[in-house]
MOPAC internal coordinates of N, CA, C and O (Angstrom, degrees):
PM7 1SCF
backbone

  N    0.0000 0     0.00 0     0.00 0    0    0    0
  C    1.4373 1     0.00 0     0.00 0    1    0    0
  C    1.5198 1   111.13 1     0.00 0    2    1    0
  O    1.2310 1   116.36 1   134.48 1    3    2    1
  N    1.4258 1   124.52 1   -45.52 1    3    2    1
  C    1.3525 1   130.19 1   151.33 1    5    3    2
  C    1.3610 1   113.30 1   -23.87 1    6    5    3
  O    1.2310 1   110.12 1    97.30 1    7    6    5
  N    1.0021 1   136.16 1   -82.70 1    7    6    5
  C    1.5850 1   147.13 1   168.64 1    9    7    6
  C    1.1550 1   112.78 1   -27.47 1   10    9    7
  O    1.2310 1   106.87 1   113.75 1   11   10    9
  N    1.2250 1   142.04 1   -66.25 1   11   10    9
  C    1.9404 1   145.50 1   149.78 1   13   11   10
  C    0.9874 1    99.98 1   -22.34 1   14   13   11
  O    1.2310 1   116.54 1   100.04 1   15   14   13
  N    1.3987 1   124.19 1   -79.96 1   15   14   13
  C    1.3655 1   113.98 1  -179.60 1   17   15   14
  C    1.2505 1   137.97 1   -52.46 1   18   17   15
  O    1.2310 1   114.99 1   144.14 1   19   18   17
  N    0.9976 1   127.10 1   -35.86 1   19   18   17
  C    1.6138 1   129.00 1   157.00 1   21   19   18
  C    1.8156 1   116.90 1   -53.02 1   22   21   19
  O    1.2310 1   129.79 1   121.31 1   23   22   21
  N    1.2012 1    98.72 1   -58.69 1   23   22   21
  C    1.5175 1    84.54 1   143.80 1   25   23   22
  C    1.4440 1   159.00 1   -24.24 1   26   25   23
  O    1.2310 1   133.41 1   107.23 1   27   26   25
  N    1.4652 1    91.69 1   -72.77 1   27   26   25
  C    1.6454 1    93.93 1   154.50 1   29   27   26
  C    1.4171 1   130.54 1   -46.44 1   30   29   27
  O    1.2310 1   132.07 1   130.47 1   31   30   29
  N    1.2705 1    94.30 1   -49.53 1   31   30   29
  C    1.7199 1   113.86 1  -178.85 1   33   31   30
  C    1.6842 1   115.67 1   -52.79 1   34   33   31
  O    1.2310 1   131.92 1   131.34 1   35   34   33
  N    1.5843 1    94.58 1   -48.66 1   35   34   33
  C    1.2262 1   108.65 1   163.41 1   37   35   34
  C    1.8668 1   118.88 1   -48.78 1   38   37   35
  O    1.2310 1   120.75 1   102.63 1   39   38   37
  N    1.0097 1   116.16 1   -77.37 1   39   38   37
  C    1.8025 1   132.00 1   150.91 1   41   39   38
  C    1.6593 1    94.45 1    -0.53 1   42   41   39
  O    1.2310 1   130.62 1    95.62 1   43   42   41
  N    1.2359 1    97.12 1   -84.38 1   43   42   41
  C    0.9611 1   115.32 1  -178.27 1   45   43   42
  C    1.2854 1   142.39 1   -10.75 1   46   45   43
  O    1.2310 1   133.73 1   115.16 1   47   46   45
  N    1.2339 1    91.06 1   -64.84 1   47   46   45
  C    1.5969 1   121.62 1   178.85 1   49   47   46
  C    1.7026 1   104.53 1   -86.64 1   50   49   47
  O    1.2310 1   117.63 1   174.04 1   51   50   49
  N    0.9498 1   122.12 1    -5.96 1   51   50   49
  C    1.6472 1   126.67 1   175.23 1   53   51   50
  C    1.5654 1   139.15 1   116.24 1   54   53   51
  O    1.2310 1   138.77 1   177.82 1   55   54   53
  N    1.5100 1    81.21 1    -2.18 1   55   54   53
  C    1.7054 1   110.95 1  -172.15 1   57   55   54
  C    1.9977 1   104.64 1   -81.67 1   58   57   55
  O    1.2310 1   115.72 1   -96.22 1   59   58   57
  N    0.7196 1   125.73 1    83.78 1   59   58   57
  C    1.4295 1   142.45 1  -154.26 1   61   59   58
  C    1.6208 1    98.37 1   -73.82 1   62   61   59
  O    1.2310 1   128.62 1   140.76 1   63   62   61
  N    1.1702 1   100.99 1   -39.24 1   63   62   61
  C    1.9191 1   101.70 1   179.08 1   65   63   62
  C    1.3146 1   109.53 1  -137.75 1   66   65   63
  O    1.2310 1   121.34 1  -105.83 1   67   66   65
  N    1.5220 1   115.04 1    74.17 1   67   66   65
  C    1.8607 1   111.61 1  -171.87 1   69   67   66
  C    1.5714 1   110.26 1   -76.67 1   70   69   67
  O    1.2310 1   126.23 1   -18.30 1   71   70   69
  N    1.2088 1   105.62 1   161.70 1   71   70   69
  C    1.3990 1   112.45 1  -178.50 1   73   71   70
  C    1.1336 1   111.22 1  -112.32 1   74   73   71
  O    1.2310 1   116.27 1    -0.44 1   75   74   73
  N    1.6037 1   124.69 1   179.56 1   75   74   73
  C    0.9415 1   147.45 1  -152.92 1   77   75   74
  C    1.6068 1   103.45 1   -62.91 1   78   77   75
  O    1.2310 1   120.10 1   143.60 1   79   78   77
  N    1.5259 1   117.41 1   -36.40 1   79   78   77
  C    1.5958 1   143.10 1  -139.43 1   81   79   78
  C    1.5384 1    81.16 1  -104.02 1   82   81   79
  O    1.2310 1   117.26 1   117.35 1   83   82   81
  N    1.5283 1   122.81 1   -62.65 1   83   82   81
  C    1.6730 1   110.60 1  -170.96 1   85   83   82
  C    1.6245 1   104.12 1   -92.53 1   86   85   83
  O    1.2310 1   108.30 1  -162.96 1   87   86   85
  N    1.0641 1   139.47 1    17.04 1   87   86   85
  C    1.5180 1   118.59 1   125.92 1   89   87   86
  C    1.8070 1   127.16 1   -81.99 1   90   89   87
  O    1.2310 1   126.32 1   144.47 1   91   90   89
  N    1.1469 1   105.46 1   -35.53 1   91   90   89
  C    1.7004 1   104.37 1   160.01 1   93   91   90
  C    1.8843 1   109.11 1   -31.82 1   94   93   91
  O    1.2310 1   133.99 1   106.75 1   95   94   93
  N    1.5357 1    90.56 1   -73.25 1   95   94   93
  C    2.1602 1   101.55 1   175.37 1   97   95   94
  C    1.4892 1   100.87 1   -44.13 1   98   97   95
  O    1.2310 1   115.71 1   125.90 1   99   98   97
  N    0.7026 1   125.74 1   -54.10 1   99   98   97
  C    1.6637 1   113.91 1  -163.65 1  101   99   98
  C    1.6114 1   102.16 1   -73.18 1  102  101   99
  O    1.2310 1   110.10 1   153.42 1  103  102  101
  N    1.5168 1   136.19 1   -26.58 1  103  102  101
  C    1.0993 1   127.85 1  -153.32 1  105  103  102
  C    1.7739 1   104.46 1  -107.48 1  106  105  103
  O    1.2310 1   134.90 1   153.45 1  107  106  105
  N    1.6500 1    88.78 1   -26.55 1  107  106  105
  C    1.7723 1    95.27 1  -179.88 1  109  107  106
  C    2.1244 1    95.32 1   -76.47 1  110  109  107
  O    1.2310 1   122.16 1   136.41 1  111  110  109
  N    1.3165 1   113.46 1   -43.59 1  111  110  109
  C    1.3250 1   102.26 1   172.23 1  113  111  110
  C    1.4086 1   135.56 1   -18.23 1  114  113  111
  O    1.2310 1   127.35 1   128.81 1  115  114  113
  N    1.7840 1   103.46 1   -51.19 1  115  114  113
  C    1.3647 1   109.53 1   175.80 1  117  115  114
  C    1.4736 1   107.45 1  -105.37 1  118  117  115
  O    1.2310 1   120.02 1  -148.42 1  119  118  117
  N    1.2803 1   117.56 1    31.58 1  119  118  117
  C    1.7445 1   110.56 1   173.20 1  121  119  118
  C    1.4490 1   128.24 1    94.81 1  122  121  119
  O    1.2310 1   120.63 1   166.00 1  123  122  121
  N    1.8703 1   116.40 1   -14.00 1  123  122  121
  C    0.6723 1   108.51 1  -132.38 1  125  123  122
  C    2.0810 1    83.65 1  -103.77 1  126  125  123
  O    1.2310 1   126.72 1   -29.56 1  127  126  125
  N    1.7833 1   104.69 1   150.44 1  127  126  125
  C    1.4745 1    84.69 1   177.97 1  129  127  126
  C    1.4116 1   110.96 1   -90.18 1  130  129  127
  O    1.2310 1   110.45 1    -0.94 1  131  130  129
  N    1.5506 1   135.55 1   179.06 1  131  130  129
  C    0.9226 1   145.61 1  -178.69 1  133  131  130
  C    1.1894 1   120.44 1  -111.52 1  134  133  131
  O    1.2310 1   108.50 1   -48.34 1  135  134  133
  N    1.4870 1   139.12 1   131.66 1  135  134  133
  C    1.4090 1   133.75 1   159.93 1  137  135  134
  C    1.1552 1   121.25 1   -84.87 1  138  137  135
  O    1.2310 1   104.89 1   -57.68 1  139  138  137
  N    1.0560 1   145.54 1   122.32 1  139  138  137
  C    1.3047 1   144.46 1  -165.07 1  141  139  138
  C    1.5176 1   114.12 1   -71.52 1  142  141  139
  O    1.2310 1   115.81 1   149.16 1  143  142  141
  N    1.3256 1   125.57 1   -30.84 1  143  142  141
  C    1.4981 1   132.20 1  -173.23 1  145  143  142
  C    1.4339 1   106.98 1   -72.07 1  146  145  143
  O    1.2310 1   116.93 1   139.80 1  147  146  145
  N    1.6095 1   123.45 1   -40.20 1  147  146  145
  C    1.6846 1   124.80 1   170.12 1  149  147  146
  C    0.6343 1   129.38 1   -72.86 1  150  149  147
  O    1.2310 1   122.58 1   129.52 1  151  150  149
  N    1.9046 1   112.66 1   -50.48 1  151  150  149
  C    1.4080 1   104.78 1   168.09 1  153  151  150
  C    1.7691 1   122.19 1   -72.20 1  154  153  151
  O    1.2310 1   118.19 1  -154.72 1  155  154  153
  N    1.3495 1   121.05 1    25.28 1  155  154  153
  C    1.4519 1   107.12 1   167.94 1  157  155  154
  C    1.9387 1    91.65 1  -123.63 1  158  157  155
  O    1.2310 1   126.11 1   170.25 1  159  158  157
  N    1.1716 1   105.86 1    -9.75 1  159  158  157
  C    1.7973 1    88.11 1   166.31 1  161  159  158
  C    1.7672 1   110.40 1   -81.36 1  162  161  159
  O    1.2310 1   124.45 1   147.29 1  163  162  161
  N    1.6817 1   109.06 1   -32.71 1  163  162  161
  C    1.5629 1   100.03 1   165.67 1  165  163  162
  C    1.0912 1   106.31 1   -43.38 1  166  165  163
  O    1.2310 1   112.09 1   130.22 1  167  166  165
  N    1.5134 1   132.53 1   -49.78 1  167  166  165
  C    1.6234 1   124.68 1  -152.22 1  169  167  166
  C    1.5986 1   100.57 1   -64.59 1  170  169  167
  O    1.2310 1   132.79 1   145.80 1  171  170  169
  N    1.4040 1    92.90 1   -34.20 1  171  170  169
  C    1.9790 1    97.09 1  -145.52 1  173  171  170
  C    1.3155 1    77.32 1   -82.37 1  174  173  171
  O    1.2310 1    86.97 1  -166.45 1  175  174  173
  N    1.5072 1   169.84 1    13.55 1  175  174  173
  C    1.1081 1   142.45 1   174.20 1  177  175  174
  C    1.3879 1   101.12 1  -105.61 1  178  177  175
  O    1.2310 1   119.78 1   132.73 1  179  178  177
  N    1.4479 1   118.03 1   -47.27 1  179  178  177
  C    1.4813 1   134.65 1  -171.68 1  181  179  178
  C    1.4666 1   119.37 1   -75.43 1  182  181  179
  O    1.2310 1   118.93 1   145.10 1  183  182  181
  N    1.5036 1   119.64 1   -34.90 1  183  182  181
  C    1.0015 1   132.67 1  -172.67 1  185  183  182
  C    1.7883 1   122.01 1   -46.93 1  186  185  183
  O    1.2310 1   115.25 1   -80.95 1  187  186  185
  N    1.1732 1   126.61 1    99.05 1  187  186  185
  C    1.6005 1   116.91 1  -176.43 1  189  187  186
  C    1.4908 1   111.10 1   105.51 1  190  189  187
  O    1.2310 1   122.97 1   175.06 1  191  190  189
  N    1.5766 1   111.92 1    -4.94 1  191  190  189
  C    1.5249 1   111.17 1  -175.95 1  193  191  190
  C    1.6866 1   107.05 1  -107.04 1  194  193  191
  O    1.2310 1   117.24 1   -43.38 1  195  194  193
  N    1.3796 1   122.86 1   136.62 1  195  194  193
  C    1.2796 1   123.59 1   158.99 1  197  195  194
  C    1.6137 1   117.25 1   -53.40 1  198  197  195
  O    1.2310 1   122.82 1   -48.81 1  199  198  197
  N    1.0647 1   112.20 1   131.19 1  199  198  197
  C    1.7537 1   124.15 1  -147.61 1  201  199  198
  C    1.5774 1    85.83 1   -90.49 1  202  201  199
  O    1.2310 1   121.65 1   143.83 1  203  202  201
  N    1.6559 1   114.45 1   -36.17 1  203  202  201
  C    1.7024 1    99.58 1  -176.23 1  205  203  202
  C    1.2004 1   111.78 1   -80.68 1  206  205  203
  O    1.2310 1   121.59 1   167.88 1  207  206  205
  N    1.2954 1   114.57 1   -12.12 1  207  206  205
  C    2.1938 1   110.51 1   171.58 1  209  207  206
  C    1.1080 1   109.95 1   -79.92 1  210  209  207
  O    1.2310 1   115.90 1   154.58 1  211  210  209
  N    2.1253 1   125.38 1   -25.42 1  211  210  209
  C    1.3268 1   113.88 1   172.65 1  213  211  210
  C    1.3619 1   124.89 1   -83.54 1  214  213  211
  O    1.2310 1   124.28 1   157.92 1  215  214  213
  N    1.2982 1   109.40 1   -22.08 1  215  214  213
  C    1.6515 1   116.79 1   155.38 1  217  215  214
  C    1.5281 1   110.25 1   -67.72 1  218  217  215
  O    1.2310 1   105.73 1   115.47 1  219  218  217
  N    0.8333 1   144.06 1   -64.53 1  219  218  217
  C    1.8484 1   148.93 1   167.28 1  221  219  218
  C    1.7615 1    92.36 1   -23.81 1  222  221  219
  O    1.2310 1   120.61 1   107.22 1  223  222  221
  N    0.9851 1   116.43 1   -72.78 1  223  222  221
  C    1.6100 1   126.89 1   174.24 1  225  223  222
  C    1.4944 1   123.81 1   -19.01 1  226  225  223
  O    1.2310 1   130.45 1   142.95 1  227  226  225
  N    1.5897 1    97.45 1   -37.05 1  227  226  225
  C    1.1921 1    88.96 1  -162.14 1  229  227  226
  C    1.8319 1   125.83 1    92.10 1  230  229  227
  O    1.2310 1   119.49 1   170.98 1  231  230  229
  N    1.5161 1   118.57 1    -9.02 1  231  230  229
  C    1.2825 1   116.34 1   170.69 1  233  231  230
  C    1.5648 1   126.23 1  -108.25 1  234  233  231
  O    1.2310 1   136.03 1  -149.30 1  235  234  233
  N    1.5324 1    86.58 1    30.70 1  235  234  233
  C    1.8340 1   107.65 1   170.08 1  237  235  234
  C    1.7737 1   102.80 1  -143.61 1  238  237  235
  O    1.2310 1   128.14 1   -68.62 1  239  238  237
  N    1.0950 1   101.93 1   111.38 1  239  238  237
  C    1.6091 1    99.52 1  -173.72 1  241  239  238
  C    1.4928 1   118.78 1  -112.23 1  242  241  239
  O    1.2310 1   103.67 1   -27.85 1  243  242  241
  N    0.6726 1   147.66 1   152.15 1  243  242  241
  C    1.7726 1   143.82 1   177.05 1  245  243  242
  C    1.8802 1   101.50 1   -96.05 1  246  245  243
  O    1.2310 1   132.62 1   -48.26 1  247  246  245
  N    1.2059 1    93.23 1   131.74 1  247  246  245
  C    1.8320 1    91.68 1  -164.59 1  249  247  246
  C    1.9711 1    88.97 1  -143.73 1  250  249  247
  O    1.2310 1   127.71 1   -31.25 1  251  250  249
  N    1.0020 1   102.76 1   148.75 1  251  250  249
  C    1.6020 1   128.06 1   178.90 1  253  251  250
  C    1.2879 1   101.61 1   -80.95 1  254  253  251
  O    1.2310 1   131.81 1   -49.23 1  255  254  253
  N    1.8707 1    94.80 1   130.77 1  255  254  253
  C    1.7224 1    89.08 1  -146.78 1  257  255  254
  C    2.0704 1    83.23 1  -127.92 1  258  257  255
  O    1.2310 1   120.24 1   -94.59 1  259  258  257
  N    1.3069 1   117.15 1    85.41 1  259  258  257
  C    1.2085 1   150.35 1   173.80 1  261  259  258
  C    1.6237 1   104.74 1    79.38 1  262  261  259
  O    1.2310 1   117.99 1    55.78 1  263  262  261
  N    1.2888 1   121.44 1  -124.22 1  263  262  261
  C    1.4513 1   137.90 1   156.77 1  265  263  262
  C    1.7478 1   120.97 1   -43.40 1  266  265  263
  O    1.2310 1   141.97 1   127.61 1  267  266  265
  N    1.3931 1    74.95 1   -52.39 1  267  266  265
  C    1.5691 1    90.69 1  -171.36 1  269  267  266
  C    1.8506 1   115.30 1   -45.51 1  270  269  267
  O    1.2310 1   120.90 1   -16.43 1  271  270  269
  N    1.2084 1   115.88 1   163.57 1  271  270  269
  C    1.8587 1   100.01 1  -160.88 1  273  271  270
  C    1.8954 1    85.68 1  -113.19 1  274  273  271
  O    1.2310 1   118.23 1   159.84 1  275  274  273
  N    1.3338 1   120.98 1   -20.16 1  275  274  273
  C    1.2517 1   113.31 1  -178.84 1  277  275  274
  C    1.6444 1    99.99 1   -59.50 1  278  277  275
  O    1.2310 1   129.07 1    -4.07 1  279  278  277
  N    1.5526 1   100.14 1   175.93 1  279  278  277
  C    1.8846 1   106.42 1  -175.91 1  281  279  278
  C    1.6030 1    91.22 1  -115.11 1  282  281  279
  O    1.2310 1   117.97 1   -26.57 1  283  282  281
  N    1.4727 1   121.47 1   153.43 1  283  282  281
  C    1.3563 1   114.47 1   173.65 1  285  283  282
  C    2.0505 1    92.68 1  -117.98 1  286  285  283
  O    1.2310 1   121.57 1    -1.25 1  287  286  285
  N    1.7372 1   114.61 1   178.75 1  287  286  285
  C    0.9828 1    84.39 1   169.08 1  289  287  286
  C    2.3592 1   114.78 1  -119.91 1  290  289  287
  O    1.2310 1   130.61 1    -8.75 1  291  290  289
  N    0.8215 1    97.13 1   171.25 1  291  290  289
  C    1.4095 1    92.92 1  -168.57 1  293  291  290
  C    1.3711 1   113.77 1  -143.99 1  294  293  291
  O    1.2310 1   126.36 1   -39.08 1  295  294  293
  N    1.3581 1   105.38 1   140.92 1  295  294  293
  C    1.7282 1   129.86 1  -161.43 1  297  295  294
  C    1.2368 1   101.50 1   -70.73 1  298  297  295
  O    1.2310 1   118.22 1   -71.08 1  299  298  297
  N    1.1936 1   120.99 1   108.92 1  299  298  297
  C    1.5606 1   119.26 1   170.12 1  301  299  298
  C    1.4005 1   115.77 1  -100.04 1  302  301  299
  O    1.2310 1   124.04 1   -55.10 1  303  302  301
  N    1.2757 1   109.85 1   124.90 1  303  302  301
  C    1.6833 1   123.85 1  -164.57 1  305  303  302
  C    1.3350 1   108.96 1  -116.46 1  306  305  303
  O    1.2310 1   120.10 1   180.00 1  307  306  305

């Protein structure tokens, strides 16, 4: 879910097709480490697709992410 999100963020911020290297920066920013095997299947799924047709889609969902009342988001396969 980390990985999506950096993504987005990435998107976000203007980077239309981020790579492997500027989600690492965004993820080492807040501490967080990276696995290399997820975050390059995030890429390979997301990579080249408009993020609001894969949310529209339905294959980005907002899901209740334990106790907590915020929503995180999660890969639906």
């Amino acid at each position: 879910m980390r990985y999506v999100a950096a993504y987005l963020l990435a998107v976000l911020g203007g980077n239309e097709s981020p790579t492997s290297k500027d989600l690492k920066k965004i993820l080492d920013s807040v501490g967080i480490e990276t696995d290399d095997e997820r975050l390059n299947k995030v890429i390979s799924e997301l990579n080249g697709k408009n993020i609001e047709d894969v949310i529209a889609q339905g294959k980005l969902v907002p899901v209740p992410a334990g106790f907590r009342l915020w929503t995180t988001l999660y890969w639906k396969t």
